[in-house]
C-alpha positions in Angstrom: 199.6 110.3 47.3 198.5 107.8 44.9 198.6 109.9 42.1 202.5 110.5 42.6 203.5 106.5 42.8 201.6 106.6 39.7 203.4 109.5 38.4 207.1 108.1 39.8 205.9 104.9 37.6 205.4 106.7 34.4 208.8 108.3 35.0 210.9 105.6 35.5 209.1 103.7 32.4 210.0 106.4 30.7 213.5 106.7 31.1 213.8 102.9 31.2 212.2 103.7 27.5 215.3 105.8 26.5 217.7 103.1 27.1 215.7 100.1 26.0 215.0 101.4 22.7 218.4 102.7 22.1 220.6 100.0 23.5 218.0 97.3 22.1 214.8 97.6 19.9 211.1 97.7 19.7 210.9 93.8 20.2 212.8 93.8 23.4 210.1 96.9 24.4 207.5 94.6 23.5 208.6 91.7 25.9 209.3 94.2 28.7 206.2 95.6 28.6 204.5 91.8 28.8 206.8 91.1 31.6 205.7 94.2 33.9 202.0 93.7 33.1 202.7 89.9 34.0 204.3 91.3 37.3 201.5 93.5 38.0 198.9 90.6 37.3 200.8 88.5 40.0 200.1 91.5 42.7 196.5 91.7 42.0 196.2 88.4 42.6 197.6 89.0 46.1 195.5 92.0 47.1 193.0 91.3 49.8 189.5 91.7 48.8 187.3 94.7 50.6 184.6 93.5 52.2 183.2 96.7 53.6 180.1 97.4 52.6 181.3 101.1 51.5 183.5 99.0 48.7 181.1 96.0 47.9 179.4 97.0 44.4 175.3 95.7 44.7 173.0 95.4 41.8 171.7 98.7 40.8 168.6 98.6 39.0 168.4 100.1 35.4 165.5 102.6 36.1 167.2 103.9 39.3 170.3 104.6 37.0 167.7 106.2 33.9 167.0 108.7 36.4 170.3 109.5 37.2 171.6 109.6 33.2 168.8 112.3 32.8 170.4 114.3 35.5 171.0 117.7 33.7 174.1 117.9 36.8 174.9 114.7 35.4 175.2 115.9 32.1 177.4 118.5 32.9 179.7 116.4 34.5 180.1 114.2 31.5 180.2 117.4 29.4 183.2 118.7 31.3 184.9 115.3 32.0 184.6 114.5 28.3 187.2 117.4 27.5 190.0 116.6 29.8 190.1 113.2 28.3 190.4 114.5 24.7 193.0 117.2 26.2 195.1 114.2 27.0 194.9 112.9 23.7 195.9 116.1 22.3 199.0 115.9 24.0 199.5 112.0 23.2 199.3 112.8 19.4 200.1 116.0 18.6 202.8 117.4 20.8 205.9 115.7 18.8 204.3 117.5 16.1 204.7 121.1 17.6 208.1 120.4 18.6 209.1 119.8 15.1 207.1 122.9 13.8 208.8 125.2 15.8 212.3 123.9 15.2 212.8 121.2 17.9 214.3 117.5 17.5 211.2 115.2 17.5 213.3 113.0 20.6 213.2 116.2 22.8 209.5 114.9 23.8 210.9 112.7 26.0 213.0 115.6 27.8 209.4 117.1 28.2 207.3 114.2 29.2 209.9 113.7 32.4 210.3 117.6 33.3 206.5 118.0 33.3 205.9 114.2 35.5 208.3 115.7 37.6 206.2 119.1 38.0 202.4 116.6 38.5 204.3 115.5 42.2 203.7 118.8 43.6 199.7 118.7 42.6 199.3 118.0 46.4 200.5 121.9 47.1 199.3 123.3 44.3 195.7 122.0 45.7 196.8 122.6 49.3 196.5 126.5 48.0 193.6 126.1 45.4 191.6 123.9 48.6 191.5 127.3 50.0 188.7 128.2 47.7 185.2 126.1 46.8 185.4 123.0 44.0 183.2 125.5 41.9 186.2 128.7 42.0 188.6 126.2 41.1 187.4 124.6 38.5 186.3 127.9 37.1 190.0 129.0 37.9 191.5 125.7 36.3 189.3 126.0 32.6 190.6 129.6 32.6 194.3 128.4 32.8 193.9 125.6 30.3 192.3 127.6 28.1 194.9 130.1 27.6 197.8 127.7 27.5 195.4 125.6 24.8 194.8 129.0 22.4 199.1 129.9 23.4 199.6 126.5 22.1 197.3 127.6 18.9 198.6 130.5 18.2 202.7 130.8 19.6 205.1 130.1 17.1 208.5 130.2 18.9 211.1 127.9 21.1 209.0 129.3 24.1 206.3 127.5 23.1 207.8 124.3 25.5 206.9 126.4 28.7 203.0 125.8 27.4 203.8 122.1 26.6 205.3 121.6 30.3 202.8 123.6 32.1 199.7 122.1 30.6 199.7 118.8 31.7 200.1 120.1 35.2 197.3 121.8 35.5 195.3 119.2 33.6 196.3 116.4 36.0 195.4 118.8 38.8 192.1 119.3 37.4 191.8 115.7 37.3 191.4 115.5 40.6 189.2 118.3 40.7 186.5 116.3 38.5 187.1 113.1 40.9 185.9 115.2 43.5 182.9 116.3 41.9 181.9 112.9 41.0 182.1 111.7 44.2 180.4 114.2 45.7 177.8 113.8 43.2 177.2 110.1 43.8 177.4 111.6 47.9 174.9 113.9 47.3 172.1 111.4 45.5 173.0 108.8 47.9 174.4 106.0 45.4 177.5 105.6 47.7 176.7 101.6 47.8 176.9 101.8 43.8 180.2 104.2 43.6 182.1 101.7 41.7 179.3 101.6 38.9 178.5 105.4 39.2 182.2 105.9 38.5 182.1 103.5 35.5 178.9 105.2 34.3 180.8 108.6 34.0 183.3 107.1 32.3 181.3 105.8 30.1 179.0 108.5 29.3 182.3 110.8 28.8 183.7 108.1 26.1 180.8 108.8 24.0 181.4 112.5 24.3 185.0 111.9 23.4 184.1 109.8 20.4 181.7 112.7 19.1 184.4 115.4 19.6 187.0 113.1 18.0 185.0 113.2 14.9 184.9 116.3 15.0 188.0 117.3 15.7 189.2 115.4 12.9 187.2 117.2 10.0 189.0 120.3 12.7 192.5 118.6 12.2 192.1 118.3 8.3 192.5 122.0 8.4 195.2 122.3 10.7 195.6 120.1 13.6 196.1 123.4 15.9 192.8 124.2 15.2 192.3 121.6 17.7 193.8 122.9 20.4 191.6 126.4 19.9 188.5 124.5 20.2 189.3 122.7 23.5 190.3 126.5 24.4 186.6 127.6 23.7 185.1 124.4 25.0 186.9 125.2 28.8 185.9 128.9 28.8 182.3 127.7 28.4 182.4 125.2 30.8 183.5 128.1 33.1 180.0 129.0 33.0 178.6 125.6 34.0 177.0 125.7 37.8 178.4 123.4 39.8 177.5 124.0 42.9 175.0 121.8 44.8 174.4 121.4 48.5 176.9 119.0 49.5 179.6 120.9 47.9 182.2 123.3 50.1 
């Protein structure tokens, strides 16, 4: 549920976009944009603080977490996690660019970015079916999908190619979710629930270090051709099909 007031967010900043930046200019986008992050600073200064222990964040010593980094499950997590971020920058960077390769107007990305929010409310049916199935056959099922719309978006070359652009996110976001799961079971599983909040960080920040090395690498990838890209990520998500994730605590 969360997900989608985040999602109903994005889409109404992004048609309020459309008509600020054609009725006024990037300065008034500017001040908006301070305006609504002032707004949102006023709320969190008004939310109650958690005092259940579940949500209180203690000091975790460093060797306790040494242990945990040399996790090889750990590791795969990252490995995994550090893919759908750069998947996401893909889309940020390089998806105006396919539109104009294959004959679109450059201004039809924001026709896109709305149609596929729009499609990321029903994530909670798509995993109502998926949740039918172990975490493990779905993410195996998910890399497979994002995979072949990541090589279709290498190697299509026609106005069809939109159906890819729409569709991909989708799945990605869904797959999201997927990896949240895992990470929480993970920290279930080695009982660091009291240390979720740093846990969570720590993936995060393991899987920005990843990012950082594929990003350099992309980019000698990208001086090629920039949809070489996208064939990579392809291969990197069928290997990670092959990635075990199964551990005790998972269904």
């Amino acid at each position: 549920m969360l997900y989608n007031y985040g999602t109903l967010a994005f889409i109404i900043s992004t048609i309020a976009f459309y008509f600020i930046n054609t009725r006024f200019n990037i300065d008034y986008l500017i001040i908006f944009t301070i305006i609504a992050n002032s707004i949102a600073f006023v709320f969190s200064l008004l939310l109650k603080e958690d005092r259940d222990k579940e949500a209180s964040v203690e000091n975790i010593k460093f060797n306790e977490l040494r242990l945990i980094y040399k996790n090889k499950y750990f590791l795969k997590l990252v490995f995994i996690s550090s893919f759908f971020g750069l998947s996401f920058i893909l889309i940020n960077f390089f998806y105006v660019q396919i539109l104009i390769d294959n004959g679109y107007n450059e201004n039809l990305i924001s026709a896109i970015i709305l149609i596929y929010s729009f499609l990321q409310l029903s994530q909670r049916i798509i995993i109502s079916i998926l949740d039918k199935r172990s975490i493990q056959k779905n993410v195996q099922l998910l890399s497979l999908i994002l995979s072949i719309f990541l090589i279709v978006l290498f190697i299509l070359r026609s106005k069809y190619i939109v159906i890819a652009m729409i569709l991909f996110p989708t799945f990605l976001s869904v797959m999201g979710i997927y990896l949240e799961r895992i990470q929480n079971n993970f920290i279930d599983n080695y009982k660091l629930h009291e240390y979720r909040a740093t846990m969570l960080s720590a993936f995060n920040l393991f899987s920005d270090i990843f990012e950082v090395i594929f990003l350099v690498l992309n980019s000698m990838i990208a001086s090629l051709n920039y949809r070489y890209v996208f064939f990579f990520l392809g291969i990197m998500f069928l290997i990670s099909m092959k990635i075990d994730l199964k551990t005790k605590s998972f269904t």
